[in-house]
C-alpha positions in Angstrom: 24.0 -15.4 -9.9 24.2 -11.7 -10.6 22.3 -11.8 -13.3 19.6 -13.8 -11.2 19.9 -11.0 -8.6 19.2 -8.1 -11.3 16.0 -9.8 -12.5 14.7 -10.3 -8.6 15.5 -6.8 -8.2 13.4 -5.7 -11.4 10.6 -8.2 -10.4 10.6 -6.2 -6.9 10.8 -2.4 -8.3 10.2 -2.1 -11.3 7.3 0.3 -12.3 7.9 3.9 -11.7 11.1 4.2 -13.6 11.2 2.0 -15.9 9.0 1.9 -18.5 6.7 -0.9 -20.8 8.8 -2.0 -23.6 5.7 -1.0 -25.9 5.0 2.1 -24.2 6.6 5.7 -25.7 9.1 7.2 -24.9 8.4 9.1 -21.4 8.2 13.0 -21.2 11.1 14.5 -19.0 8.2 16.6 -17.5 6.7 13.1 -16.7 10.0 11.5 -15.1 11.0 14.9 -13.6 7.0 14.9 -11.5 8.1 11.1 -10.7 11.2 11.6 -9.6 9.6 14.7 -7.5 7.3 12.5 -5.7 9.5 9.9 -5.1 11.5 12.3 -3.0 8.1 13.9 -1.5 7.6 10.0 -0.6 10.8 9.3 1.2 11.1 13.1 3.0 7.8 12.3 4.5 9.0 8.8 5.9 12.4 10.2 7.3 10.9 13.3 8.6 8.3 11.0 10.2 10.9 8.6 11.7 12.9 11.8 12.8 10.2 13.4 14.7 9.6 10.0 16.6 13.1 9.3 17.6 13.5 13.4 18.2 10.7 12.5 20.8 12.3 9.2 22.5 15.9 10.6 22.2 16.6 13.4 25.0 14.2 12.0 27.9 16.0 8.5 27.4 18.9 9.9 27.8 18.6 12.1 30.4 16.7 9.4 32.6 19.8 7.4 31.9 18.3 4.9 29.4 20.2 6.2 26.2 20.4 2.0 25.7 17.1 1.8 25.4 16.6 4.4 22.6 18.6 1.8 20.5 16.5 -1.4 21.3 13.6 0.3 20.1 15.1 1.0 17.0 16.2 -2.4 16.7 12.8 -3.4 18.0 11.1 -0.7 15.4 13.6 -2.0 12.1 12.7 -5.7 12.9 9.2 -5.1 12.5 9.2 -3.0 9.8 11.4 -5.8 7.6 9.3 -8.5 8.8 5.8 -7.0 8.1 7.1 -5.4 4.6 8.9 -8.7 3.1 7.0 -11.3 5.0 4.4 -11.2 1.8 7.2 -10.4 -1.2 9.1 -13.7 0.5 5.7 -15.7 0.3 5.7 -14.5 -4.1 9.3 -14.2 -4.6 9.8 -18.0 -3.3 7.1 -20.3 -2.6 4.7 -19.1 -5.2 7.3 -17.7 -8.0 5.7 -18.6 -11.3 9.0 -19.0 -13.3 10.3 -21.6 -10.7 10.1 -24.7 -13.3 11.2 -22.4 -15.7 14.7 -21.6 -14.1 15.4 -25.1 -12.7 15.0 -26.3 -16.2 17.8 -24.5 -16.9 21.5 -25.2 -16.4 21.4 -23.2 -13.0 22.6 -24.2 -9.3 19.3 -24.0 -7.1 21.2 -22.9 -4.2 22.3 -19.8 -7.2 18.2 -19.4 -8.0 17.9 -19.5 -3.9 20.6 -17.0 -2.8 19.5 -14.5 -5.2 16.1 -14.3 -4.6 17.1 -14.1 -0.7 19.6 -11.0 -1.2 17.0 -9.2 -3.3 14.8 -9.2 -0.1 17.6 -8.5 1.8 18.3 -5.5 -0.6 14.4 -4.8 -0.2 14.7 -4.7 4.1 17.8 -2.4 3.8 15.5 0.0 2.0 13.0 -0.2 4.8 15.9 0.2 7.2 17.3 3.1 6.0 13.9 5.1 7.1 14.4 4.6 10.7 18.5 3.8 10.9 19.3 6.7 9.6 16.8 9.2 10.9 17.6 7.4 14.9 21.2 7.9 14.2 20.8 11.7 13.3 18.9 12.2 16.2 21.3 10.7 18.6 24.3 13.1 16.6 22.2 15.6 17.9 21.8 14.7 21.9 25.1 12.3 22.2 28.7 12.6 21.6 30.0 9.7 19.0 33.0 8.1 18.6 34.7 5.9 15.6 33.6 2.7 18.1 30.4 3.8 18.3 29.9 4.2 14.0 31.7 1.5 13.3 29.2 -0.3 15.9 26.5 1.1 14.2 27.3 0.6 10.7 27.6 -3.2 11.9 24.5 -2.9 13.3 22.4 -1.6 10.5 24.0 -4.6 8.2 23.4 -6.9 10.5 19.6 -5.7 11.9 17.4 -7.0 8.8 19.2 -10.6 8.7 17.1 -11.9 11.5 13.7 -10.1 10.4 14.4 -12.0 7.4 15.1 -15.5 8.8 11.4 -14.8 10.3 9.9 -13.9 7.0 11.0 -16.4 5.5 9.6 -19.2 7.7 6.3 -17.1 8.3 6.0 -17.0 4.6 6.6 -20.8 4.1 3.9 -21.5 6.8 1.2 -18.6 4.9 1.9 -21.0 1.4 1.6 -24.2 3.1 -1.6 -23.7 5.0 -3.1 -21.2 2.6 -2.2 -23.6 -0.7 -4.3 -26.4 1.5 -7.7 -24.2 1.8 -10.4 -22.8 -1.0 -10.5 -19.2 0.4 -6.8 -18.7 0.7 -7.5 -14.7 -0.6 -10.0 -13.9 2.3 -7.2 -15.4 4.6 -4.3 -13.4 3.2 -6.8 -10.1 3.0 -7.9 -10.9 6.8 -3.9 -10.8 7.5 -3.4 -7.7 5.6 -6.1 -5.8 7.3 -4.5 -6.8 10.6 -1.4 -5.8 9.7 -3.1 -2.3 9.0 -5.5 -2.1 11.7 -2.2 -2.9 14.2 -0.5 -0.1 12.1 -3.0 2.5 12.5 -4.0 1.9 16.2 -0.3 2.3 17.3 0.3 5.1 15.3 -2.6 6.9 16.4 -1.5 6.1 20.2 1.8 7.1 19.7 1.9 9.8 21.8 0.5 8.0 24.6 2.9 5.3 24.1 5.7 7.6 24.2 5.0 9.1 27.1 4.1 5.6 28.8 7.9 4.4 27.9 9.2 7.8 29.7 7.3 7.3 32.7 8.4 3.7 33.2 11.8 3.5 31.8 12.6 1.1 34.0 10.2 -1.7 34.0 10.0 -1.8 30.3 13.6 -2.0 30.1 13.8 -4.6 32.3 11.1 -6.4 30.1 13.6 -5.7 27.2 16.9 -7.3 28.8 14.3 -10.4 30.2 12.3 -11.0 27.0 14.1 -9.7 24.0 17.6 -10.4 25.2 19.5 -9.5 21.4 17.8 -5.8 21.2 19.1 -5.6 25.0 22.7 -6.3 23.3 22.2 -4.2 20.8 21.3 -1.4 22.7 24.5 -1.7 25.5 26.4 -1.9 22.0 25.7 0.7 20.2 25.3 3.4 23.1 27.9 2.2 25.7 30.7 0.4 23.0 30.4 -2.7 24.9 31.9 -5.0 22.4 30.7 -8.1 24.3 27.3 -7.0 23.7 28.1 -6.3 20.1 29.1 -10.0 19.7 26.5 -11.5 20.9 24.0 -9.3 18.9 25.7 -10.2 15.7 25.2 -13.8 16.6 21.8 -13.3 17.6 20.9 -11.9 13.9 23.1 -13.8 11.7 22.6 -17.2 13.4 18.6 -17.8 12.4 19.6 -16.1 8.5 22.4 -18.9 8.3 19.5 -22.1 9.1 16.9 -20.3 7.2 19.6 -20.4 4.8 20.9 -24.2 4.7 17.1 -25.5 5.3 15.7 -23.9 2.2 18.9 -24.9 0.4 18.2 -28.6 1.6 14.9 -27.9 0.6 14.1 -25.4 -2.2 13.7 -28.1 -4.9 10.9 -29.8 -3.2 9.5 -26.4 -2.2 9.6 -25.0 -6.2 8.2 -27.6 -7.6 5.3 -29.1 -5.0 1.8 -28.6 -6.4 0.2 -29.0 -3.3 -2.8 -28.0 -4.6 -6.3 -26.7 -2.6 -9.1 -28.5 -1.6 -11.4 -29.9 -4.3 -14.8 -28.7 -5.8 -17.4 -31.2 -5.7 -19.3 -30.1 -9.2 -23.0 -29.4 -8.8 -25.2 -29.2 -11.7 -26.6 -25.8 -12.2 -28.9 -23.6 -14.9 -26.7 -21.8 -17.2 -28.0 -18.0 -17.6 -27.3 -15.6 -20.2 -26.3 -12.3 -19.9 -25.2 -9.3 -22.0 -22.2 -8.5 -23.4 -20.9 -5.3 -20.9 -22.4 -7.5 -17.8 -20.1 -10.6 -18.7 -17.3 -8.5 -18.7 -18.4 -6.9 -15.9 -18.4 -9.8 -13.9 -15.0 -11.0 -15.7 -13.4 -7.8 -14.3 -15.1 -8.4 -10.7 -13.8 -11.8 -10.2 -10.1 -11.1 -11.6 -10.5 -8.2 -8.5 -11.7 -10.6 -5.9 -9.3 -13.4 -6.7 -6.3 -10.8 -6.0 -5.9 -9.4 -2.0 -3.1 -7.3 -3.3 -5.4 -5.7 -5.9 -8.1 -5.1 -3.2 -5.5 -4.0 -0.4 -4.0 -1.7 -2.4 -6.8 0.2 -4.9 -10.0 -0.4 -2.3 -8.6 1.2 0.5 -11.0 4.6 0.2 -14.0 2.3 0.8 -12.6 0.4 4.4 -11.9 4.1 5.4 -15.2 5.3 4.5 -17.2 2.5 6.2 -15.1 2.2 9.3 -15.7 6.8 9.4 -19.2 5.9 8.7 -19.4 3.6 11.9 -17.2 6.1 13.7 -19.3 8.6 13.1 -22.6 7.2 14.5 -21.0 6.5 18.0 -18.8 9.3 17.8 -21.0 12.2 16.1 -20.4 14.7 19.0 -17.0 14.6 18.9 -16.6 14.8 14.9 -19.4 17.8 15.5 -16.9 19.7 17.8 -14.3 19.3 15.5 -16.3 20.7 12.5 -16.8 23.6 15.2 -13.3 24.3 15.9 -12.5 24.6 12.1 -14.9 26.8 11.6 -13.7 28.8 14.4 -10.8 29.3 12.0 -12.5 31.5 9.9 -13.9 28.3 7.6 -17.6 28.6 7.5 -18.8 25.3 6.3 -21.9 23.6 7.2 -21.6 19.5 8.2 -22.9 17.8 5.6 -20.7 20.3 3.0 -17.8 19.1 5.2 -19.0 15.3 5.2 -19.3 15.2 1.5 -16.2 17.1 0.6 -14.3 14.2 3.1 -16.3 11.2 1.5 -14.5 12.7 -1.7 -11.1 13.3 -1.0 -11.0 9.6 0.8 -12.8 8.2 -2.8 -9.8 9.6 -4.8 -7.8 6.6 -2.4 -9.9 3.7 -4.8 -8.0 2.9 -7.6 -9.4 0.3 -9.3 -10.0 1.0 -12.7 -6.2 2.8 -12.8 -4.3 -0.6 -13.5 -7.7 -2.2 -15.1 -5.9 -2.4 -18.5 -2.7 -2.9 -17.6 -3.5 -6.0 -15.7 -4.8 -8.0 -19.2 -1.1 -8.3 -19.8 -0.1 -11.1 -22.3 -3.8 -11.8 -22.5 -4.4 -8.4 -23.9 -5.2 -10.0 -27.4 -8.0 -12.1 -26.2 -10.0 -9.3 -25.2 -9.0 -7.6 -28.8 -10.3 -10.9 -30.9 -13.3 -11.1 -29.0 -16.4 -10.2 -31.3 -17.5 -7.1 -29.5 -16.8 -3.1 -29.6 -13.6 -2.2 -27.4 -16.2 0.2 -25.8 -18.1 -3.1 -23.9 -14.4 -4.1 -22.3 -13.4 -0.5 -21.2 -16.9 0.1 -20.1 -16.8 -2.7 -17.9 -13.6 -1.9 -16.6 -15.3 1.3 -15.6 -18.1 -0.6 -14.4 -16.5 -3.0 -11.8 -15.1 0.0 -10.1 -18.7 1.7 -9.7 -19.5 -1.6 -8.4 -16.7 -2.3 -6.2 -16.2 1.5 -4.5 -19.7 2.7 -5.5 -21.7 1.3 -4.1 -20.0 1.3 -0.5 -19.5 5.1 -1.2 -23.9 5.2 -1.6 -23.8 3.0 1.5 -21.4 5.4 3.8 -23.0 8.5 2.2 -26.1 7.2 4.1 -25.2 6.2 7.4 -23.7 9.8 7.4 -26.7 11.6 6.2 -29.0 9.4 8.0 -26.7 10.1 11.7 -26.7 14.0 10.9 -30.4 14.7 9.6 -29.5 18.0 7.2 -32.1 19.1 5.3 -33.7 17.4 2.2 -31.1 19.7 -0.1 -27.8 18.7 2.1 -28.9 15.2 2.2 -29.5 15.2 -1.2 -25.5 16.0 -1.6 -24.2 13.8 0.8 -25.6 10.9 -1.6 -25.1 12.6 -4.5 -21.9 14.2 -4.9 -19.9 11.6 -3.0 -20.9 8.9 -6.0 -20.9 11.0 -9.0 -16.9 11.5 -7.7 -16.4 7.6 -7.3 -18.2 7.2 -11.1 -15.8 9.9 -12.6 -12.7 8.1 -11.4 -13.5 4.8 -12.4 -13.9 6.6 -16.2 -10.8 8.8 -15.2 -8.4 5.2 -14.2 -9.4 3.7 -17.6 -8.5 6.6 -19.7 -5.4 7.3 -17.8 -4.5 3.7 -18.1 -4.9 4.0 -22.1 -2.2 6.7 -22.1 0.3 4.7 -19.9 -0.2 1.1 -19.6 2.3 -1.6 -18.8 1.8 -5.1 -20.0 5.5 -6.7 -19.3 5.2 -7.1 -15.6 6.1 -10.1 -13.9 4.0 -9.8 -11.0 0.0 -8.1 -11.1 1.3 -6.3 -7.9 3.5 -4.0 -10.6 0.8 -2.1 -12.7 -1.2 -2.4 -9.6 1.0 -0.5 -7.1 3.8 0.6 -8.8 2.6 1.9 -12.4 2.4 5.1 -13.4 -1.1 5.0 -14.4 -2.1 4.2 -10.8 0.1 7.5 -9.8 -1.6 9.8 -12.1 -5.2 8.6 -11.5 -5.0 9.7 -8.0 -2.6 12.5 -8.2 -5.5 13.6 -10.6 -8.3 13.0 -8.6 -6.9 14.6 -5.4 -6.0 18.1 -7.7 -9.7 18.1 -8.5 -11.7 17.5 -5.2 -8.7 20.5 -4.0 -9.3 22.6 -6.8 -12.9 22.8 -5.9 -12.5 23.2 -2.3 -9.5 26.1 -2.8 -11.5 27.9 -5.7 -14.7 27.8 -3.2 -12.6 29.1 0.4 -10.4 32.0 -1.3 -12.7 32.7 -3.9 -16.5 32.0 -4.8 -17.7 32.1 -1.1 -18.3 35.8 -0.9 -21.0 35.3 -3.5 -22.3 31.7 -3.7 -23.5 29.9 -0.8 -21.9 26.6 -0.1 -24.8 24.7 -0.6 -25.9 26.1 -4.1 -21.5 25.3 -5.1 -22.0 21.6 -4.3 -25.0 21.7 -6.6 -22.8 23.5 -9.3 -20.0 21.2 -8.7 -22.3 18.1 -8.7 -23.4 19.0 -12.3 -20.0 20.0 -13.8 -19.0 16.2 -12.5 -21.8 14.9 -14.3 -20.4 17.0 -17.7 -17.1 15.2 -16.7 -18.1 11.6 -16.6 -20.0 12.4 -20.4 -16.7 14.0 -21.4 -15.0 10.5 -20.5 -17.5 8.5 -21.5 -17.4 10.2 -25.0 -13.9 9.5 -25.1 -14.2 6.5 -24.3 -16.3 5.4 -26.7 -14.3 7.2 -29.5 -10.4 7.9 -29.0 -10.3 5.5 -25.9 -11.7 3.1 -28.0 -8.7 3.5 -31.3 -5.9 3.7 -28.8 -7.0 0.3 -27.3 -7.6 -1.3 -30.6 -3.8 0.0 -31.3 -2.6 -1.3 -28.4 0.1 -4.2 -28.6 1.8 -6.2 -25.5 
């Protein structure tokens, strides 16, 4: 079973540092900047949790509701485990492609069971620590402790992701059995994953509000607490008051559901590996075949491998949601992003509107990464595209190509309701179309080539190269350095002697040089290292 476990684990992180058994060896400047950024990452989440919880902490307290700074943070750690495994719980056990493999094999299903469920545990624990530990930091801070209360704690914290598990898990059985019955099962998973988000953003941007809401009326929410969610009501008596009743009947409250999720997938988990439910059936219609060309097939080849992946859309599309939804925004809201554009320039920053507009419709297009994992994604099937009677330009081309589709043409789309709402003059409206998608074009040529220097073909799961390889990393790291390095050269340095306007034209053409740079590469080295390419 430990063996089992160490595989689930790889399956779940591998990507960033470890690398492709045909790639080179990596640069220690290279895993140096990783490991860098993987601590930027996690700083960021604990100094976010800490400032939230540095906010909740001393008014609780002092309004005599430290209890209820606890349940929160049970309340916050339970949906955080349940939001970020409910979808790795739908892959890792009800749509596992190596399920048949493994029960061939002269393996215990309860052993193929267990250690796919402790590498989610493992998985939640890592989500935990970004609010656990920050919360009991804070609470250092503002409260006394004593060994009952950290040995309370420490129970706790083991204890917390159990139940959000137990909920995963049957959430994620009940997304595979209704989404294995129905044709569009992606648009219902994307339509979940956007809701997820949406939820996300709207209560983080309320936050404050929220915060001082829960202040104000200590009471009544707690009393909505104890009434409706009973165990985080436990928990919180627990951990702040040492009431060891309480504690006991938390602990029972969270281990209980894990131990029948538990015993009914045991009871269960052969049917549930090996049922091929199925979706519902095409009924064939006759139709004209039509020819296309070469680069267009593959074109469309590359489109419908995106659509037929949320994951791939959620996680390297998200520039264009952003851009339409500011677009939209910006219509109803245009005085209000106006007096904003005032108050920065109040600053010192004198930037027109539409320079403003186009420099954000640029910095959010660096967020669209789809062409970064475009080659890594062909995987075992790699050599298919490498028999195939046609130049190695045609499939990198298209790879290109189904980006400027994808985020390219939402970007021209975007760039017009925001030109079209803010009525600059012909040159500034010229810029606002044109730089915005001359950006999105030299990314989708800037994924591909970075891809070619660090692809990854031995993934288990498509979610690896797509949001977890290094490519992926680099692309964007890359195109964010850019888009600054324009606006920083132009603030501190040109802006005494260009005007802005005249810049955006200059930077406009050296884009365009860019894109024929890659191109040419493309075509010519992009093209051998491809060709040498072996999975």
């Amino acid at each position: 079973m430990t063996t089992l476990l160490r595989i689930n684990l790889q399956a779940l992180f591998t990507g960033l540092f470890m690398k492709s058994r045909s790639a080179k060896k990596r640069s220690p400047v290279v895993t140096v900047l990783i490991v860098l950024l993987a601590l930027y990452v996690i700083g960021t989440f604990f100094f976010m949790s800490g400032v939230l919880f540095q906010q909740l902490c001393a008014p609780l307290v002092y309004a005599g509701y430290g209890w209820l700074y606890f349940s929160l943070m049970g309340i916050t750690v339970f949906a955080l485990c349940f939001v970020g495994s409910i979808f790795a719980a739908q892959s890792q056990l009800f749509c596992a492609r190596d399920n048949d493999l493994l029960l061939s094999l002269p393996i215990r299903p309860f052993s193929i069971l267990i250690s796919r469920v402790l590498a989610l545990l493992l998985l939640d624990y890592l989500f935990e620590a970004f609010i656990v530990i920050p919360a009991g930091i804070i609470w250092v801070v503002y409260q006394p402790v004593t060994a009952v209360g950290i040995v309370f704690f420490v129970i706790a914290a083991l204890v917390l992701p159990l139940a959000a598990l137990a909920g995963a898990l049957f959430f994620a059985w009940l997304i595979a059995l209704v989404s294995s019955r129905l044709r569009n099962k992606n648009i219902i998973t994307i339509i979940l994953s956007f809701a997820f988000l949406a939820a996300y953003f709207w209560v983080y941007s309320n936050i404050s509000k929220y915060i001082l809401t829960l202040i104000q009326n200590g009471a009544q929410i707690g009393a909505a607490i104890q009434k409706a969610i009973f165990p985080a009501y436990h928990l919180g008596l627990a951990l702040a008051e040492g009431n060891i009743l309480c504690m006991l009947i938390f602990v029972i409250c969270a281990v209980a559901p894990f131990i029948l999720a538990l015993l009914i997938l045991s009871a269960n988990f052969i049917k549930i590996a090996t049922s091929n439910r199925g979706a519902v059936k095409i009924k064939y219609t006759e139709k004209t075949l039509k020819a296309t060309g070469v680069r267009m097939a593959f074109v469309k080849k590359e489109l419908r491998h995106f659509l037929s992946n949320p994951m791939y859309i959620m996680n390297s599309a998200l520039g264009v949601v952003f851009m339409l939804i500011g677009a939209v925004l910006f219509v109803f809201r245009r005085n209000l992003v106006l007096g904003y554009i005032v108050d920065l320039n109040s600053t010192g920053i004198e930037l027109s509107p539409a320079i403003l507009i186009c420099a954000a419709l640029c910095v959010v297009a660096a967020l669209n990464l789809v062409s970064a994992p475009s080659v890594s994604l062909e995987g075992k099937n790699l050599w298919i595209a490498k028999s195939l009677p046609v130049k190695a330009f045609d499939v990198l081309l298209a790879k290109a190509g189904m980006h400027i589709l994808v985020c390219g043409v939402p970007t021209l789309i975007a760039s017009l309701i925001f030109a079209l709402s803010l009525g600059p003059g012909a040159g500034q409206f010229v810029l606002i179309l044109l730089v915005p998608f001359l950006y999105t074009v030299l990314t989708a040529f800037f994924g591909v080539t970075i891809n070619l220097q660090f692809p990854k073909f031995d993934w288990i799961n498509e979610i690896q190269p797509i949001k977890q390889g290094l490519s992926t990393i680099v692309s964007m790291a890359g195109s964010f350095a850019l888009i600054a390095g324009m606006i920083v050269l132009y603030i501190f340095i040109l802006s005494p002697y260009i005007d802005a306007e005249t810049y955006m034209f200059m930077c406009a053409a050296l884009l365009v040089i860019l894109i024929a740079a890659l191109s040419m590469y493309l075509k010519t080295g992009g093209s051998r290292r491809f060709e040498a390419l072996d999975n």
